[in-house]
OpenMM code with the backbone's topology and positions (N, CA, C; nanometers):
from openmm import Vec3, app, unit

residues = "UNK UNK UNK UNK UNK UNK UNK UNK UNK UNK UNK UNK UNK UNK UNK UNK UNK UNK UNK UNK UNK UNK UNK UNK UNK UNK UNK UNK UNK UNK UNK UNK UNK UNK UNK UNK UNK UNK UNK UNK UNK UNK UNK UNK UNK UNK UNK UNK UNK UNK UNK UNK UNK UNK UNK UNK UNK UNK UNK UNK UNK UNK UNK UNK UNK UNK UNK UNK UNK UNK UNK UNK UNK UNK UNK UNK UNK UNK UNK UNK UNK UNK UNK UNK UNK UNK UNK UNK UNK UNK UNK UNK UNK UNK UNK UNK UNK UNK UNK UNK UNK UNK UNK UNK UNK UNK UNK UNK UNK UNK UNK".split()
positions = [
    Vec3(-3.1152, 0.2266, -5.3951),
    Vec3(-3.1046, 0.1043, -5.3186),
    Vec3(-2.9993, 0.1240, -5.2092),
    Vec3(-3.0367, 0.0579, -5.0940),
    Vec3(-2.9136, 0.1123, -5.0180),
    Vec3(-2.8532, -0.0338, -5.0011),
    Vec3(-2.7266, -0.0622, -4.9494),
    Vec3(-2.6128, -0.1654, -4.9536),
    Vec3(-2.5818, -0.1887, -4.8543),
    Vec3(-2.6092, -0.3345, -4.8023),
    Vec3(-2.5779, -0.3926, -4.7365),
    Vec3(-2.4400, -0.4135, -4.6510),
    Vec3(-2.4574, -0.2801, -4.5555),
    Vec3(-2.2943, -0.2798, -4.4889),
    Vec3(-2.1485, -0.1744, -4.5766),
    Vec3(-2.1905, -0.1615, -4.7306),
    Vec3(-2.0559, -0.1259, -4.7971),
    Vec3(-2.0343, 0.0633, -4.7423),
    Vec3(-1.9601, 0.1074, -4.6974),
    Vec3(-1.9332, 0.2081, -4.7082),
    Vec3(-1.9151, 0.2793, -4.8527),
    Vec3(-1.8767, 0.2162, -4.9554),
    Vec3(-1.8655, 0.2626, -5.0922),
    Vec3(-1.9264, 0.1673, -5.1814),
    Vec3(-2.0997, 0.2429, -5.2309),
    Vec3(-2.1006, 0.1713, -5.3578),
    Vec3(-2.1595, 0.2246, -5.4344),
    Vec3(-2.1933, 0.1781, -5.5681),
    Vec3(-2.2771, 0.2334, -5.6443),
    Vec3(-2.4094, 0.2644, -5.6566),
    Vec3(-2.4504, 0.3233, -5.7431),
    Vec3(-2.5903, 0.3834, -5.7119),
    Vec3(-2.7012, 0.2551, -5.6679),
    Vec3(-2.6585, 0.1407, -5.7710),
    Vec3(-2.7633, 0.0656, -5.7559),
    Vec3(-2.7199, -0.0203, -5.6324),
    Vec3(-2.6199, 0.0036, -5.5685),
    Vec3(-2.5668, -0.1112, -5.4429),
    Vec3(-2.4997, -0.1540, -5.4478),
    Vec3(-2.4025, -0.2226, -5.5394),
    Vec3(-2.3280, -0.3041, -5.5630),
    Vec3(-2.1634, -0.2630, -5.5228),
    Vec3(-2.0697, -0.3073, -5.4905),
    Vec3(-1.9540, -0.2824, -5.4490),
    Vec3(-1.8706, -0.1932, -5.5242),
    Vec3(-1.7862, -0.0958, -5.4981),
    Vec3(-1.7301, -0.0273, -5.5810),
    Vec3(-1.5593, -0.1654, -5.5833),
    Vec3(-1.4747, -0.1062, -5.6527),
    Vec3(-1.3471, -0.1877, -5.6557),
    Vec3(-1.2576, -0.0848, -5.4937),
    Vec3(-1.2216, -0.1408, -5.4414),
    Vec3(-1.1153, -0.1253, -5.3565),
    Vec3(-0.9964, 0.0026, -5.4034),
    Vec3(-0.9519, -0.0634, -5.4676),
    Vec3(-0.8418, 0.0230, -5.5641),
    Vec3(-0.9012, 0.1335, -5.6632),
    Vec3(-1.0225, 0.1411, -5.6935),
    Vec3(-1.0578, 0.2556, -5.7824),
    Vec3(-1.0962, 0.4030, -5.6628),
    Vec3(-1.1413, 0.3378, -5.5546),
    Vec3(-1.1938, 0.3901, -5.4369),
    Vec3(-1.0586, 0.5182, -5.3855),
    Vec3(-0.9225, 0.4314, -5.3662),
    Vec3(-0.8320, 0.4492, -5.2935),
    Vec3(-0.7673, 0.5424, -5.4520),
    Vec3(-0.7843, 0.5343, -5.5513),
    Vec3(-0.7386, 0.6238, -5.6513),
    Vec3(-0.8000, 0.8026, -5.6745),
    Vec3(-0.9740, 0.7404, -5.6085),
    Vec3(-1.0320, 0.8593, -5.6450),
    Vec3(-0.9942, 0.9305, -5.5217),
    Vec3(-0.9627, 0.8742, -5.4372),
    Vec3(-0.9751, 0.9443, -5.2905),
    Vec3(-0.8311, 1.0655, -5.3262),
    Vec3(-0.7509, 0.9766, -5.3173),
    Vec3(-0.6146, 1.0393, -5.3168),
    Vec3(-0.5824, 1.1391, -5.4475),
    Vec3(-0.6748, 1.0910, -5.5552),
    Vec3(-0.6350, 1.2234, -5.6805),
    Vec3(-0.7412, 1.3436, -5.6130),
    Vec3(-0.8435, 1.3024, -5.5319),
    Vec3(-0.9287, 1.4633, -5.4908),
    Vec3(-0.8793, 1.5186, -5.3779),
    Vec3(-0.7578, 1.4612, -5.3239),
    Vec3(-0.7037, 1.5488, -5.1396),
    Vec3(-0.6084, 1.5888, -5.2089),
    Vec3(-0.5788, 1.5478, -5.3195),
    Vec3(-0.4555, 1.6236, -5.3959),
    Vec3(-0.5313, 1.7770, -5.4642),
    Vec3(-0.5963, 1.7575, -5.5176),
    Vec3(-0.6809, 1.8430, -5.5783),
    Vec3(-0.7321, 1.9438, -5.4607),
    Vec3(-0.7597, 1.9267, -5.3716),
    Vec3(-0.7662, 2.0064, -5.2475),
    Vec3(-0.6482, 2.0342, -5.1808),
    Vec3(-0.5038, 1.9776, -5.2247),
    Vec3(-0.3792, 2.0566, -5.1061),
    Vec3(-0.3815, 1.9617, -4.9984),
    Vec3(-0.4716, 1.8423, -4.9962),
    Vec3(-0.4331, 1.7331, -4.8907),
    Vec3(-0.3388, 1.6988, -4.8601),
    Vec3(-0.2943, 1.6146, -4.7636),
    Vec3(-0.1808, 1.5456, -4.7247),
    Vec3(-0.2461, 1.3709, -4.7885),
    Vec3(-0.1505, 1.3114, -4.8498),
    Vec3(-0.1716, 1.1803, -4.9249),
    Vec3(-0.2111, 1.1015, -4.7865),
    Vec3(-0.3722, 0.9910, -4.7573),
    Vec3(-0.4243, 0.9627, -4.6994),
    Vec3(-0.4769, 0.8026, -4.7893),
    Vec3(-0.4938, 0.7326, -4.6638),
    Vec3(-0.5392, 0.6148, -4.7229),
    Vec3(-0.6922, 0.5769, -4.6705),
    Vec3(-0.7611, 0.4967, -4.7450),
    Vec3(-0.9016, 0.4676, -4.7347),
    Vec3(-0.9200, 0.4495, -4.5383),
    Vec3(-0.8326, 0.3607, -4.4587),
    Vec3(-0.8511, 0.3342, -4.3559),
    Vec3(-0.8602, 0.4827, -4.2385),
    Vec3(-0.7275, 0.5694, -4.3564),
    Vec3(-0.7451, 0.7159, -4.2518),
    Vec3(-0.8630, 0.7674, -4.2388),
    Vec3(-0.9681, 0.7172, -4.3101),
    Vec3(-1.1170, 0.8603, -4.3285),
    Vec3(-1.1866, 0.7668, -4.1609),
    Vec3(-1.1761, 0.6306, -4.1369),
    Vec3(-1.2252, 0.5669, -4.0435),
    Vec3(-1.1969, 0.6469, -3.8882),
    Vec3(-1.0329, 0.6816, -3.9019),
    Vec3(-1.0008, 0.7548, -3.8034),
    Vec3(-1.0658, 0.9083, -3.7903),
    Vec3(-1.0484, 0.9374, -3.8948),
    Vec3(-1.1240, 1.0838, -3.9027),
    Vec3(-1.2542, 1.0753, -3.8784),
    Vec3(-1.3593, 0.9871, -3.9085),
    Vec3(-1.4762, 0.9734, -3.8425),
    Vec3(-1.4975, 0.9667, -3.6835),
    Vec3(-1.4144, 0.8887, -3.6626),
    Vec3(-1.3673, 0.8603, -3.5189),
    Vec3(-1.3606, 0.9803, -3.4463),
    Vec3(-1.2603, 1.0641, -3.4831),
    Vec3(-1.2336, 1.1983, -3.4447),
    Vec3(-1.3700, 1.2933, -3.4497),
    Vec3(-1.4099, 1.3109, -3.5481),
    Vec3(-1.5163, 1.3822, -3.5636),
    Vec3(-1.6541, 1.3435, -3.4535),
    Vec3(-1.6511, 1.2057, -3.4517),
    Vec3(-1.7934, 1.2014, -3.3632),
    Vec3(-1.6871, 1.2093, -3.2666),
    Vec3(-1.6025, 1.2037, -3.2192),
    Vec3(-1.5804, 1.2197, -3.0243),
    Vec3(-1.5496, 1.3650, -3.0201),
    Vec3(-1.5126, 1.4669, -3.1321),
    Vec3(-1.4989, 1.5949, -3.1279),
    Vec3(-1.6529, 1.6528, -3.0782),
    Vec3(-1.7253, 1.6210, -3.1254),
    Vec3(-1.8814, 1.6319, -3.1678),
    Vec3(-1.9994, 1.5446, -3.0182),
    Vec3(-1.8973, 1.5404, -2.9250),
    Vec3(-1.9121, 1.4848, -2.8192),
    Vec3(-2.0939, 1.3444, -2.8432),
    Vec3(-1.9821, 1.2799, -2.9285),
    Vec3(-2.1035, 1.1498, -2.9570),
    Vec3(-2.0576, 1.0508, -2.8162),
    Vec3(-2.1804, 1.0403, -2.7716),
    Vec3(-2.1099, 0.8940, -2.6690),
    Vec3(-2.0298, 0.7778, -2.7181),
    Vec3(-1.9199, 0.7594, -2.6181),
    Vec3(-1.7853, 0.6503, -2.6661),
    Vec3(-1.8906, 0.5264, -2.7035),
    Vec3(-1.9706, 0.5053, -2.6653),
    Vec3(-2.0582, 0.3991, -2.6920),
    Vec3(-2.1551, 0.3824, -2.8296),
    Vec3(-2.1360, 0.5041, -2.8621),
    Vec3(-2.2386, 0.4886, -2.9951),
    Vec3(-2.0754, 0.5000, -3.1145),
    Vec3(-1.9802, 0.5480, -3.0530),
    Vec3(-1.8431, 0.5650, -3.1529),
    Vec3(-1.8007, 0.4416, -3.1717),
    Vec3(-1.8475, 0.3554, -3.1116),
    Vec3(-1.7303, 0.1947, -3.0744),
    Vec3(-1.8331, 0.1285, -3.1307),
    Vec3(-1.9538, 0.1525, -3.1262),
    Vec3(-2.0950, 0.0358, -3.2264),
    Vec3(-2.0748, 0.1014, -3.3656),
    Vec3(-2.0778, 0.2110, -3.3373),
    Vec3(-2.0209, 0.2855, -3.5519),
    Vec3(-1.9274, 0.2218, -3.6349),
    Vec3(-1.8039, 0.2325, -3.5248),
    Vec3(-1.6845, 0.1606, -3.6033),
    Vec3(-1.6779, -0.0218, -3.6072),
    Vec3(-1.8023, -0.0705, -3.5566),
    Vec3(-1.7619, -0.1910, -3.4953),
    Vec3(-1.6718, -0.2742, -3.3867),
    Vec3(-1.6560, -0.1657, -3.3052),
    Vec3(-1.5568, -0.2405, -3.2904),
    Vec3(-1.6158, -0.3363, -3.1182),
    Vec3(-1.5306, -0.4423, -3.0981),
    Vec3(-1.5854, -0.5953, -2.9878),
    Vec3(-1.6059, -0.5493, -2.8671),
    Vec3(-1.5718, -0.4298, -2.7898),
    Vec3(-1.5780, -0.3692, -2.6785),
    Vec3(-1.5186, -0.2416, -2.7162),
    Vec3(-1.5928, -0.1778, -2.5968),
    Vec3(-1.6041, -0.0206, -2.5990),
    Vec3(-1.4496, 0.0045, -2.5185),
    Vec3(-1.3557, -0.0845, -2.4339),
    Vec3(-1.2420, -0.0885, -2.4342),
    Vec3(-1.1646, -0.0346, -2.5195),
    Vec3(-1.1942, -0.1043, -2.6854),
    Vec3(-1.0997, -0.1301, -2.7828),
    Vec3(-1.0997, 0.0549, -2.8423),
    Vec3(-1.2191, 0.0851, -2.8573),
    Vec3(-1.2248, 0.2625, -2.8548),
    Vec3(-1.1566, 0.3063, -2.7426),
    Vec3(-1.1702, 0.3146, -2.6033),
    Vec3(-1.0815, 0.4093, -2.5829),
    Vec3(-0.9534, 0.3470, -2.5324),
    Vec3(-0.9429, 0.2631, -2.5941),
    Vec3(-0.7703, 0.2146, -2.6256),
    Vec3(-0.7007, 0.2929, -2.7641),
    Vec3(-0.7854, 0.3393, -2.7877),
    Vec3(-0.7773, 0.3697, -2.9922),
    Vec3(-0.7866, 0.4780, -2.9681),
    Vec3(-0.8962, 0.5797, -2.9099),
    Vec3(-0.8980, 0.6685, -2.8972),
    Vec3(-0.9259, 0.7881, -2.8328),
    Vec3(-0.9221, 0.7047, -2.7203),
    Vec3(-0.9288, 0.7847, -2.5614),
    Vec3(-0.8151, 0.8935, -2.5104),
    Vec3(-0.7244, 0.8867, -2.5973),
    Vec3(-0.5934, 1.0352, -2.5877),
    Vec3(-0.6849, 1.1247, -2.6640),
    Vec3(-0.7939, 1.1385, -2.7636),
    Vec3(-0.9120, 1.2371, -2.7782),
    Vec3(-0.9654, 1.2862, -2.7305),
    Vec3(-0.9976, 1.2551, -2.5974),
    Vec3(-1.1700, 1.3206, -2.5216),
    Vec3(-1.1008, 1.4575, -2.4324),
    Vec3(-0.9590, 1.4753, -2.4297),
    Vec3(-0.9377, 1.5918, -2.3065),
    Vec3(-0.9143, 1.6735, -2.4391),
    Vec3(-0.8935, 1.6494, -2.5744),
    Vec3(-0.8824, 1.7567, -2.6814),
    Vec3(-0.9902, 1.7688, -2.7568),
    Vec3(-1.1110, 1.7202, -2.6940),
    Vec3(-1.2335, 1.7150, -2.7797),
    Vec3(-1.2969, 1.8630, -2.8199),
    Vec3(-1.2966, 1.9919, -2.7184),
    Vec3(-1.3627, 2.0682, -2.7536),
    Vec3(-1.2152, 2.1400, -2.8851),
    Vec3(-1.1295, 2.1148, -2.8388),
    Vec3(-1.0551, 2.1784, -2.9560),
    Vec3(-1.0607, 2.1169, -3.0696),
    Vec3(-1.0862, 2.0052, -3.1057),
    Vec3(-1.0846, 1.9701, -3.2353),
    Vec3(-1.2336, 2.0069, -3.2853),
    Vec3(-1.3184, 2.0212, -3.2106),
    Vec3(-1.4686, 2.0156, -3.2664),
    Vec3(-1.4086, 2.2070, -3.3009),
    Vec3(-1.3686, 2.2680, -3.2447),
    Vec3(-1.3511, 2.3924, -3.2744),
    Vec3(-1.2814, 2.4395, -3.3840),
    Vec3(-1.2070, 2.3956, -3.4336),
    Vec3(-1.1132, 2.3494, -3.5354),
    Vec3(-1.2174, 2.3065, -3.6595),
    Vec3(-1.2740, 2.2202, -3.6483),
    Vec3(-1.3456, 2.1835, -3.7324),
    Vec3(-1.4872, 2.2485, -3.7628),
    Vec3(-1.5109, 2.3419, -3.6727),
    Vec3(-1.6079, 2.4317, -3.7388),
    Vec3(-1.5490, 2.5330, -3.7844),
    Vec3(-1.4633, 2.5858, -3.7258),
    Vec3(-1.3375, 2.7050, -3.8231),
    Vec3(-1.3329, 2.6649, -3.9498),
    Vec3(-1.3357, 2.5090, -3.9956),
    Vec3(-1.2363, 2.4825, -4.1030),
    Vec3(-1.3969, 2.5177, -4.1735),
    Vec3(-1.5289, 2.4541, -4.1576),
    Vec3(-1.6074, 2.4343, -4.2317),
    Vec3(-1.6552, 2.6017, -4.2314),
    Vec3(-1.6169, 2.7000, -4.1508),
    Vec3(-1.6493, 2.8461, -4.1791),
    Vec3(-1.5822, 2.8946, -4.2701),
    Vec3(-1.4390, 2.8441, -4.2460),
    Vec3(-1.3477, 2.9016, -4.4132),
    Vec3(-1.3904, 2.8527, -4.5398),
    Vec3(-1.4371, 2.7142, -4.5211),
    Vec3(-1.4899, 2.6609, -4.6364),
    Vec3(-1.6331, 2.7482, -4.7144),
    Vec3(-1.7241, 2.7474, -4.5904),
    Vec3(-1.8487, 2.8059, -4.6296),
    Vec3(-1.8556, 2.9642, -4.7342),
    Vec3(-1.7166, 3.0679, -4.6344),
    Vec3(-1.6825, 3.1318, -4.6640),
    Vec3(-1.6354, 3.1587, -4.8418),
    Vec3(-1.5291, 3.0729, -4.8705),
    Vec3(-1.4421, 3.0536, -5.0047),
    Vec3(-1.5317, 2.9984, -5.1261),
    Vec3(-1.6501, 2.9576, -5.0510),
    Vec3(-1.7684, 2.8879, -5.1644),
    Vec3(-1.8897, 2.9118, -5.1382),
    Vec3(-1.9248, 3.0272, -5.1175),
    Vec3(-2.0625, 3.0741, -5.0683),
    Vec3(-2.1725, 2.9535, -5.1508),
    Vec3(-2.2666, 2.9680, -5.1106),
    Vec3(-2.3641, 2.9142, -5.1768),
    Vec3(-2.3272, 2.7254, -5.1910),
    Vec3(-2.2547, 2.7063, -5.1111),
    Vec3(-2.2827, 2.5652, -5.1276),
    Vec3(-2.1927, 2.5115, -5.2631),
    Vec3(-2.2169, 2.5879, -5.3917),
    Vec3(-2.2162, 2.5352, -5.5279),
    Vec3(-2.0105, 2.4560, -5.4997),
    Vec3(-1.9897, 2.3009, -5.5609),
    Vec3(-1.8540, 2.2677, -5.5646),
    Vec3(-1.8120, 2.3188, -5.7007),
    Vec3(-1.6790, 2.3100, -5.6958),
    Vec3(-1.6454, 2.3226, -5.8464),
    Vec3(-1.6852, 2.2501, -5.9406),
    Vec3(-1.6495, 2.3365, -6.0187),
    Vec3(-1.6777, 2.1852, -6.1551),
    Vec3(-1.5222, 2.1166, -6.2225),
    Vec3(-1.5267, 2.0497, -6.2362),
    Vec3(-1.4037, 2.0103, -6.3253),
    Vec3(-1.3929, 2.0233, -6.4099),
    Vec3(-1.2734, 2.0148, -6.4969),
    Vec3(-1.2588, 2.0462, -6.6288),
    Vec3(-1.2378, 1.9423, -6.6783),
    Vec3(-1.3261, 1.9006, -6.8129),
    Vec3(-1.3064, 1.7666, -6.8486),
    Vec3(-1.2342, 1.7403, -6.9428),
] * unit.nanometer
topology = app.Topology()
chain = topology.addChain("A")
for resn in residues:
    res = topology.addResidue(resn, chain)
    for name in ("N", "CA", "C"):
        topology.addAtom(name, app.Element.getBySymbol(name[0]), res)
């Protein structure tokens, strides 16, 4: 089923909790060597990623919602003269990744 608007929910649709969300997030960037991040940072990082990924400011500012395409590059218009470097960056990162885990397969956890 897909959900009406939620960025996080359960299989069948329904809302996940806020706080269970912001628990799992932060015990798995730990588990990866992250820097401690909050639910609102992944919004920015999307952000980043489609203007790295040279998405039009116009389809980035209807993604995030936001009331005018102003309010994006008020937010994040110091991005677009570092765009090819971050998109570069970010395929490096996903080559080291690809690299360190051939085959796709994630870990498993230990339960």
């Amino acid at each position: 089923m897909i959900s009406a608007g939620l960025v996080f929910c359960r299989l069948d649709g329904s809302p996940l909790r806020p706080q269970g969300v912001l628990v799992e997030l932060r015990r798995r960037a730990a588990e990866l060597g992250l820097p401690r991040i909050g639910v609102h940072d992944l919004r920015h990082t999307a952000a980043t990623i489609m203007i790295s990924s040279r998405v039009p400011l116009a389809v980035v500012s209807k993604t995030l919602r936001h009331s005018t395409l102003a309010t994006t590059v008020n937010l994040y218009g110091h991005l677009l003269p570092h765009a090819a470097a971050i998109g570069t960056a970010l395929e490096r990162a996903d080559r080291k990744h690809a690299t360190a885990n051939p085959g796709g397969q994630s870990e498993k956890r230990a339960a």
